[in-house]
C-alpha positions, 0 to 999 in steps of 0.5 A, spaced: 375 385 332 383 384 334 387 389 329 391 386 324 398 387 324 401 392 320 405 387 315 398 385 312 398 392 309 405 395 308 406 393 301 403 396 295 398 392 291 394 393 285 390 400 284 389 405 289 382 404 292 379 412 294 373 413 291 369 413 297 363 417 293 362 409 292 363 407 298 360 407 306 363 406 312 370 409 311 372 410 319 375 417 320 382 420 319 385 419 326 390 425 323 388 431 327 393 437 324 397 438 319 401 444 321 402 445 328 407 450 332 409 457 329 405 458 323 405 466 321 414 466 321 419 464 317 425 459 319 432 459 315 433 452 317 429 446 314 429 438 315 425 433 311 425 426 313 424 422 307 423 414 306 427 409 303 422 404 300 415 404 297 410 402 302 403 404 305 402 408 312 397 407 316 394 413 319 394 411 326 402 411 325 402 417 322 398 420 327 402 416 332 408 418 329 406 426 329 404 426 336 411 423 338 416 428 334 411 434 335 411 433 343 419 433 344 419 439 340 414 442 344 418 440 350 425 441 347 425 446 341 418 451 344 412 452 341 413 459 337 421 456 335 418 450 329 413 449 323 411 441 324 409 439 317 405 433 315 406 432 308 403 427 306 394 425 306 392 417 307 387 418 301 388 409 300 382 405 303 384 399 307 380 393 306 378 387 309 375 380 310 373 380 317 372 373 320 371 370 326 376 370 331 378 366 338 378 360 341 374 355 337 372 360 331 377 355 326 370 351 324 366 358 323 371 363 320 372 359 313 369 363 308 371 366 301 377 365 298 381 373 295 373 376 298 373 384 296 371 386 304 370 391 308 373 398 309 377 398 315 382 404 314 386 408 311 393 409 309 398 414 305 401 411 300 409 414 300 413 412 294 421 411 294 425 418 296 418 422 298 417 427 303 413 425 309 414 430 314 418 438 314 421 441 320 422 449 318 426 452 324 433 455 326 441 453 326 441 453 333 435 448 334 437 444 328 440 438 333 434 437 337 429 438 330 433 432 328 432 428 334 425 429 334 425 427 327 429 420 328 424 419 334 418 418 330 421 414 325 421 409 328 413 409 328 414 408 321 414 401 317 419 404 313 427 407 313 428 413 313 432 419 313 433 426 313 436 431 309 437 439 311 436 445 307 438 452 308 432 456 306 433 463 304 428 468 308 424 474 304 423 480 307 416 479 308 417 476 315 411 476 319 412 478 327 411 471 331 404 471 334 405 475 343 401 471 347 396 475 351 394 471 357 390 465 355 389 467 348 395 468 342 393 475 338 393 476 331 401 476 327 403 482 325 404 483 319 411 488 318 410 491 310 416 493 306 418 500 304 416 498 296 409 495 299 408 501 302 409 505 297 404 501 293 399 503 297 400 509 298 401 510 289 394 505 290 390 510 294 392 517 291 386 515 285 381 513 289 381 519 294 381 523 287 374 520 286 372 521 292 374 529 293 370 530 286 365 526 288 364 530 294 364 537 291 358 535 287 354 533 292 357 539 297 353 544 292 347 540 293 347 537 285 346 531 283 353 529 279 354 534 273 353 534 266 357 535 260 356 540 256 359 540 249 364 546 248 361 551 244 367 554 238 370 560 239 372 565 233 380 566 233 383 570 236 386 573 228 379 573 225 376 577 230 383 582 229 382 582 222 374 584 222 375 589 227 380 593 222 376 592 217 370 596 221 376 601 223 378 603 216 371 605 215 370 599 209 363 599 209 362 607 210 365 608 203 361 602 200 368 598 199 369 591 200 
């Protein structure tokens, strides 16, 4: 089957149609990834490419789209410099009324006229001002994360634009990931002097429990039981009686 060009499907018509529970033979998302390069850092610097009309994406463009800005930043920026964000999922079935095509197909391809059809795709319906793609990088490399960009625009079926911001970056900052031979080794984490002291306040009470525990079970006793406290006489009484006996109050016969 010849594929229709994407004018066809462009525009933004009637209801969305993505209740696929209802529906079979929905072909698969061409989208591979959604987040690509540095994954487990924080970058200062972010640059969105947002549209400027309402429209619908086809997956195969967003995929053709990603794997254009994605491939010149690996080549110009490096994998461990950049965070590639696709922000938006092609939820939208396309449908179509598949006829015949080539030459002498004009006498068999008259069928019916607005036909419901059959699911041929799918695509992301972006509204005016939305973001597509995010790039999270730093100030030094923020001319060729624009370049990217710029390039894998013009995949799209609709103008666009970028806009940059400045990202305040936390403390939380997480180590880039050490690449150790053929595979990368897990991120780092580096923890903050408030965290640590969290911990260290967090784990006193639970050693606490264990030390009793394990002097319960060092005397080769089960967990003790709790004996009710048995009332003493005060200290005052007991001076006062033994004063009485003293003076020799039950030798006379006085009380």
């Amino acid at each position: 089957m010849v594929r229709k060009p994407a004018k066809m499907y462009r525009n933004v018509a009637k209801k969305a149609y993505t209740r696929r529970e209802y529906m079979g033979g929905v072909p698969g998302n061409k989208i591979v990834q959604f987040d690509l390069g540095n994954l487990s850092q924080e970058f200062p610097t972010e640059v969105d490419l947002i549209v400027e009309e309402a429209c619908q994406i086809r997956h195969s463009a967003l995929e053709a789209s990603r794997i254009s800005v994605n491939r010149k930043l690996l080549k110009e920026v490096g994998r461990t410099n950049f965070h590639f964000k696709v922000r938006v999922y092609p939820h939208h079935v396309l449908r179509e009324n598949k006829q015949a095509t080539g030459a002498g197909a004009d006498r068999v391809s008259e069928g019916m006229r607005l036909a419901f059809g059959k699911a041929v795709g799918t695509a992301a319906r972006v509204e005016e001002g939305q973001i597509v793609f995010t790039v999270y990088s730093t100030p030094q490399y923020l001319d060729k994360v624009k370049a990217a960009l710029r390039n894998g625009a013009h995949k799209l079926p609709t103008p666009s634009h970028l806009k940059v911001h400045t990202i305040k970056v936390s403390g939380r900052i997480i180590a880039a990931p050490k690449i150790a031979g053929d595979k990368i080794a897990a991120p780092v984490k580096v923890e903050t002097e408030a965290e640590a002291a969290a911990a260290a306040a967090a784990a006193e009470p639970a050693k606490g429990a264990e030390a009793a525990k394990g002097g319960d079970h060092k005397g080769g006793k089960g967990p003790a039981k709790a004996e009710p406290a048995k009332a003493e006489p005060a200290k005052g009484a007991d001076a006062a009686k033994g004063a009485d006996h003293k003076g020799g109050a039950h030798k006379g016969g006085k009380k």
